[in-house]
C-alpha positions as CSV (number, residue, x, y, z in Angstrom):
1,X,-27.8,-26.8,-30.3
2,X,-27.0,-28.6,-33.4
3,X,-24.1,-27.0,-35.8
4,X,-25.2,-27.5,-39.3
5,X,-23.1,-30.1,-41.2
6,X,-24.1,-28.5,-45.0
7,X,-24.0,-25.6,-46.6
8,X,-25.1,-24.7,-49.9
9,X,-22.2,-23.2,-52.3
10,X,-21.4,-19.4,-52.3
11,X,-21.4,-18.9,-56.1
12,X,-23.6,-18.0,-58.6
13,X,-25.2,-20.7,-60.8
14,X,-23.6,-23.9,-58.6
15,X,-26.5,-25.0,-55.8
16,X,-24.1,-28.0,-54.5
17,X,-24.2,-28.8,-51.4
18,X,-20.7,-29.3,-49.5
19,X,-19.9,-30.5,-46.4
20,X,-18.9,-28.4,-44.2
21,X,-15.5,-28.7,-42.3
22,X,-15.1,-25.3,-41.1
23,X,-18.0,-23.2,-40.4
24,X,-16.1,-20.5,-42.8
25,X,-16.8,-22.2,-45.7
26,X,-18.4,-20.5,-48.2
27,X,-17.7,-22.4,-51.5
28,X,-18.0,-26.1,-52.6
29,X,-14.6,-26.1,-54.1
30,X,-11.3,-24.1,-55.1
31,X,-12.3,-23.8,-58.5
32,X,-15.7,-22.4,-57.5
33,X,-13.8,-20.3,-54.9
34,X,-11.7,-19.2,-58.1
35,X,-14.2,-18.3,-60.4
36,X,-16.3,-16.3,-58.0
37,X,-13.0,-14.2,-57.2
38,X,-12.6,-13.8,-60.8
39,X,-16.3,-12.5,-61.4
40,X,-16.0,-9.8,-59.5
41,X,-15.2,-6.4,-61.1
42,X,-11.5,-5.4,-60.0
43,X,-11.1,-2.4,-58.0
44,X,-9.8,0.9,-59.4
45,X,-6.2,1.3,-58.2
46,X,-6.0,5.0,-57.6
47,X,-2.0,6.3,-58.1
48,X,0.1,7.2,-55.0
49,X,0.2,10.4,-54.3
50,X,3.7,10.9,-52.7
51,X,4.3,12.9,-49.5
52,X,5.0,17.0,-49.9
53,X,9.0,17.4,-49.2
54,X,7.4,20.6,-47.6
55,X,4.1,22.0,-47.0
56,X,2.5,25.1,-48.6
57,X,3.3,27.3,-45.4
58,X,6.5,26.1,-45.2
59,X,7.6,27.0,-48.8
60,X,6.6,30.4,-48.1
61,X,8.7,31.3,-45.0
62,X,11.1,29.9,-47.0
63,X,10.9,31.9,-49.9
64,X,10.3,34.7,-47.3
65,X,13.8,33.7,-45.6
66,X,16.0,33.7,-48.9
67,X,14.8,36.9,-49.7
68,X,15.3,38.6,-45.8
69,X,18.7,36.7,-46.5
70,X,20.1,37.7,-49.3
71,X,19.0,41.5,-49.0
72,X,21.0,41.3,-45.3
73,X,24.0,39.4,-46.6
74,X,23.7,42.6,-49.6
75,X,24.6,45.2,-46.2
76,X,28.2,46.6,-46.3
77,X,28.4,46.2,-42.7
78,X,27.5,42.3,-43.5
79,X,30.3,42.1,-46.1
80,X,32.6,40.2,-43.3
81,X,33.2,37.5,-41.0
82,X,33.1,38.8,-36.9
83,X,34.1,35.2,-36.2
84,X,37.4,35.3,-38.7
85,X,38.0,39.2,-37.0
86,X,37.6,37.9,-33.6
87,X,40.1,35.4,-34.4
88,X,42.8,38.1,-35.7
89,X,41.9,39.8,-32.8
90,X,43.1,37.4,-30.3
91,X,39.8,36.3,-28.9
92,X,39.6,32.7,-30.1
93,X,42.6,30.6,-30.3
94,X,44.0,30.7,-33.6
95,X,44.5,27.1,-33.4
96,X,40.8,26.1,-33.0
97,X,40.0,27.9,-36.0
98,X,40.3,26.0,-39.3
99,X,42.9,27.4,-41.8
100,X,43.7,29.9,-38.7
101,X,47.4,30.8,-40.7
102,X,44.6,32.2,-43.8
103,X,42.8,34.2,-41.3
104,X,45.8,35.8,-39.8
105,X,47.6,37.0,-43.2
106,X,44.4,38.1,-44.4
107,X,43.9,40.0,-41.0
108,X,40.7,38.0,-39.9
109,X,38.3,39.4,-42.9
110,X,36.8,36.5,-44.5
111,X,33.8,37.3,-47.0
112,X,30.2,36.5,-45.3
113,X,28.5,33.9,-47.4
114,X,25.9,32.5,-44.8
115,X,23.8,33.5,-42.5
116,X,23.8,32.4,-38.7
117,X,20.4,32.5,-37.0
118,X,21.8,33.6,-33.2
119,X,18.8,32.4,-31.9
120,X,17.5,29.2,-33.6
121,X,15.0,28.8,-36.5
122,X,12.2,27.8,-35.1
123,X,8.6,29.5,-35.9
124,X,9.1,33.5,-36.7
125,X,13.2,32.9,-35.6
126,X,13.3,31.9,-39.0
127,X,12.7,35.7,-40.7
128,X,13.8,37.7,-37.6
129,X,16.6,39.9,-39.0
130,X,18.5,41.2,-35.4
131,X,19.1,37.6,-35.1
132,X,20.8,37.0,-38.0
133,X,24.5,36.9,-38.0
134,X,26.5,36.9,-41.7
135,X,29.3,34.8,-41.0
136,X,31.8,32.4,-43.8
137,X,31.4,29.1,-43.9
138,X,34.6,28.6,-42.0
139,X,33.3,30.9,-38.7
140,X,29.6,29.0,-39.0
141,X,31.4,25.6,-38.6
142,X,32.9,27.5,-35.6
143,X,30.0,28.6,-33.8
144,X,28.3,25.5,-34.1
145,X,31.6,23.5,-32.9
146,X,32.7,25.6,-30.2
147,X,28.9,26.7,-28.6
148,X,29.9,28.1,-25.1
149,X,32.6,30.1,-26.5
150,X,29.8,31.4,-29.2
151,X,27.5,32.8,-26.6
152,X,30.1,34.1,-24.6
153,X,31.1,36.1,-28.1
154,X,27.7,37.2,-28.6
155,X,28.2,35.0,-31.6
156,X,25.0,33.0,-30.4
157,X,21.9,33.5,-27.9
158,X,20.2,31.3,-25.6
159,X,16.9,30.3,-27.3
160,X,15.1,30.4,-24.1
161,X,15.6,34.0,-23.7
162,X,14.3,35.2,-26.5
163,X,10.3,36.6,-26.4
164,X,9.0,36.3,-29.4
């Protein structure tokens, strides 16, 4: 089989004929190669639509959430830290507790400003109120520092055990 040494230019309007060196050729020259890319109509370059920071179900469990939230953080019985209390009880060492001196004088009542989930947030964990745990910010760093000691406290739950 013989391969075919010429080929007749790509472009519209030039019928030379070019020797062919690579059997991808498709134009006689650069400057035909040029103006054919040029001929063509340009594409439409459609904008970038940036990613969702979170999708539509998301944002409502969320808005869900701050609302569950702040109407349990509302509770009297809410009003206080169990972690600071436990702490002025005697049933975690003063000295693991940040500003444990604070906690003492003010007889372990710290003003709940967060909510601990006991059992995780995952799926509907997220808006499950017996779970939820109003703690300050002081006892949440705890809970989350000192885990074992958390669950033994009731302060946290083993995800795995819940049924939901």
């Amino acid at each position: 089989m013989k391969i075919k040494s010429t080929k007749v230019c790509r472009r519209k309007g030039c019928d030379n004929e070019f020797k062919l060196y690579r059997s991808t050729d498709k134009f006689c020259s650069a400057a035909c190669a040029y103006a054919d890319q040029q001929a063509k109509p340009k594409k439409e370059v459609k904008a970038v639509k940036p990613i969702k920071k979170a999708s539509d179900k998301r944002k409502r469990e969320s808005y869900l959430y701050t609302q569950k939230k702040n109407i349990f953080l509302a509770l009297p019985e809410n009003k206080y830290c169990p972690v600071a209390k436990a702490v002025f009880e005697g049933k975690i060492n003063p000295k693991e507790f940040e500003d444990s001196e604070l906690a003492i004088q003010q007889e372990g009542y710290f003003l709940a400003t967060e909510c601990h989930h006991k059992a995780g947030r995952k799926g509907k964990l997220l808006v499950y109120v017996p779970y939820f745990l109003a703690v300050s910010r002081k006892g949440h760093v705890w809970i989350h520092s000192h885990p074992e000691q958390a669950y033994k406290l009731g302060f946290s739950i083993k995800a795995s055990t819940v049924n939901l």
